[in-house]
N, C-alpha and C positions, 0 to 999 in steps of 0.2 A: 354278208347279208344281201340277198337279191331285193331289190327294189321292184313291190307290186303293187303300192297303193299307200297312203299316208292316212295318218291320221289328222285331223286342224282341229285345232284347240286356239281360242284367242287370250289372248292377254291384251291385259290395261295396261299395264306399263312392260312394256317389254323390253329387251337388251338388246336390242338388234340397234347400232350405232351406223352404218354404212352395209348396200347392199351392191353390189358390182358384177356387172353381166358383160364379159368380155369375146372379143375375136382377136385371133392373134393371128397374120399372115407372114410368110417370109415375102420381104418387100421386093417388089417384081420392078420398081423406077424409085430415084428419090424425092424426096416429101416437098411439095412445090406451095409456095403460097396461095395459085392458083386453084387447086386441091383444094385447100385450107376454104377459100373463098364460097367456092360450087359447094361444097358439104353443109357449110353454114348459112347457106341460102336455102338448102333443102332441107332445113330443121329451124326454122322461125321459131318452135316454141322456147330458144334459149338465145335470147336476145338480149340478156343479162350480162354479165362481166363476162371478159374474154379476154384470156392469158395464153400465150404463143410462148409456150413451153421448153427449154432443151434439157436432156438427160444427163448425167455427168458420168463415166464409168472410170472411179478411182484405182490408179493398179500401184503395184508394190516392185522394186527390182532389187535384186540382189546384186553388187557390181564384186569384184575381185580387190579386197584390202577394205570393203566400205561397208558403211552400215546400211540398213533397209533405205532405198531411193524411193519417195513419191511423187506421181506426176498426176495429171487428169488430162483424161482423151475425149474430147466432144460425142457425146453419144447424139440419141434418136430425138429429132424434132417432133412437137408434136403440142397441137391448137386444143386449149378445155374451154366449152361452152357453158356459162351458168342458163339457170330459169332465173328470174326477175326475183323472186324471194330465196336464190341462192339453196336450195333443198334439192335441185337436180342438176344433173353435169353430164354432159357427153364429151368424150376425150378422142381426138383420131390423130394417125399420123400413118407415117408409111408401113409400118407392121403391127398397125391396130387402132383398134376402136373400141369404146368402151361405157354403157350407161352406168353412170352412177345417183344413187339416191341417198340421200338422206334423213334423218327425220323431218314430218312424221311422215311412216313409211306407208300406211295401210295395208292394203294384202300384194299377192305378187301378182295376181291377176289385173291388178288397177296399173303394172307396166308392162305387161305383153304390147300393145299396142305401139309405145312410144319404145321397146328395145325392137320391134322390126320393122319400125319406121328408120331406123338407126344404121341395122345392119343391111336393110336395101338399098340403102342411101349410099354405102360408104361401097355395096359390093359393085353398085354401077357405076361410081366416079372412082373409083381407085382399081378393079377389074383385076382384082388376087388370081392368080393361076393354083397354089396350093393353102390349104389349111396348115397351120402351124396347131393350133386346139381352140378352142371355145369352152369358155369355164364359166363359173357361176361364185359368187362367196358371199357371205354374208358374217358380217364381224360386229361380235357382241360384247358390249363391257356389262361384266357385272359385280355392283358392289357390296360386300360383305360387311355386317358388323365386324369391328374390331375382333370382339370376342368369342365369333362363332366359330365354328367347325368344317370348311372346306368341303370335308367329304359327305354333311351333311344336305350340300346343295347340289354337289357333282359325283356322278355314279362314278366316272375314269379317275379318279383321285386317289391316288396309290396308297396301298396300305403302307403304313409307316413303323419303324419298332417303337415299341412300349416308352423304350427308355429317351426317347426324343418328348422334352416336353412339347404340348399343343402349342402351334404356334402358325401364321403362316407363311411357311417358307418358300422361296423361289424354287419353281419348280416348271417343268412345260412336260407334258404328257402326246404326242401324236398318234392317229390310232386310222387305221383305215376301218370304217363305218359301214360303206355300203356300196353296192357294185349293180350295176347296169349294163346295158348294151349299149356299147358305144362310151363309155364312162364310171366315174368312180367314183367316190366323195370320199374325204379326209378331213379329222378334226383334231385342230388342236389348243388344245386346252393348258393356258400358264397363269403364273402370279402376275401383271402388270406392275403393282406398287401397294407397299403397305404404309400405309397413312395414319396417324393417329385416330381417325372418321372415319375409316374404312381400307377395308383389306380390297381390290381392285383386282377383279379377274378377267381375264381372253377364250369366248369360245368363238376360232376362226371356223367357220366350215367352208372345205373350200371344192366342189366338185369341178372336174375337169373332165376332158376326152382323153378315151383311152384308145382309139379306132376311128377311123373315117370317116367323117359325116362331109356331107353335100355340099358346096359352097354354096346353096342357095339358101334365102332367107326363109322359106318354108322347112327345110332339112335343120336350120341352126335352132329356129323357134322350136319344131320338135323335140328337139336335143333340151333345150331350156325347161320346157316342163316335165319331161323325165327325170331331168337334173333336179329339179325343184322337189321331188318325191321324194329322193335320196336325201335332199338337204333337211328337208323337214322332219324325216326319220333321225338322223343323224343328231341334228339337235335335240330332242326329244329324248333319243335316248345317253344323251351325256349327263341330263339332269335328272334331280330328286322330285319326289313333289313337293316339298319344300321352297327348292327354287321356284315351282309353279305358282306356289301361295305369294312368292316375294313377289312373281312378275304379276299379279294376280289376275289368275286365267280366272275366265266369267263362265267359259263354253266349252263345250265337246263335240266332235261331231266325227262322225266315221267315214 
């Protein structure tokens, strides 16, 4: 599906749980406290909690006569900034930066501002020589009645045979959605957990670059709201209208 225009539609209670607007660089120096420091001076509005983060990358070995060996290798450092009521995060280190939101989200236009306050920030104190990608996600929980029907709220919801009683079973669905210039959007859709109070679903949509964009913060924000067209289609068309009565959409608009 070519990506030329979305539709918005609002909802009152909508699924969108965390929204993440990322740059990913191959890291040109390593990750300096110093760094750390200049970043979070040139971003006062998260003057909230601050955690100085390491990554852990678990690996597995096989030795001659032994069973699986496990060890951990120190991964990527890397400084998260709250806001004061803890609902926004920015993340950086040497091969990335990243705004995160939480609820309540509003629309995506109320964080243009504060994701290219972000990316200008991190491209002048940190000076990436290439793009690794710039992706966009947004991760939605949605909760079912115990007793409903799955495929009633989600169009990708696999037909199932007959002889399977209803029920909802773990399941994860990924589907490429919708394609751009310069990128692509994918969703994926699974069971999280079934609860006696609710069957508990995942619709990730997560657009990324597929092709070269600019390392300037004018070329990356481009890139963000073309992304954002895909994402929005994307979503839209994973659900029923059903799901829209559950999220309960107020508006339309084209």
């Amino acid at each position: 599906m070519l990506v030329t225009g979305a539709a918005k539609r609002h909802y009152d209670e909508p699924p969108l749980e965390e929204a993440i607007f990322e740059l990913l660089v191959p890291p040109s120096a390593p990750w300096s406290p110093s760094q750390a420091e200049e970043l979070a001076k040139r971003l006062p509005t998260y003057a909230g909690k601050r955690e100085d983060l390491e990554d852990f990358n678990v690996f597995f070995r096989l030795g001659p006569g032994k069973s699986v060996a496990q060890g951990v290798n120190p991964g990527a450092r890397r400084t998260r900034l709250w806001n004061a009521e803890q609902t926004r995060a920015v993340q950086f280190g040497a091969e990335m930066c990243t705004h995160n939101v939480r609820k309540p989200y509003g629309h995506f236009e109320d964080h243009l501002d504060s994701i290219e306050e972000l990316f200008a920030a991190y491209l002048d104190v940190m000076k990436p020589h290439h793009l690794g990608w710039v992706g966009q996600r947004y991760l939605n929980i949605v909760k079912l009645p115990p007793g409903s029907s799955p495929s009633d709220y989600f169009e990708m919801y696999p037909h199932l045979p007959a002889e399977l009683p209803p029920a909802h079973r773990p399941f994860a669905v990924q589907v490429e959605t919708a394609s751009f210039d310069q990128g692509n959007v994918v969703v994926n859709l699974g069971l999280l957990e079934a609860r006696p109070d609710a069957a508990v679903y995942t619709i990730d949509v997560y657009a990324r670059s597929s092709g070269d964009v600019a390392l300037t913060a004018g070329d990356l924000m481009a890139w963000q709201r073309q992304a954002h067209l895909g994402i929005v289609k994307s979503f839209e068309v994973t659900i029923t209208g059903k799901a829209r009565t559950l999220f309960k959409e107020t508006s339309w608009q084209s």
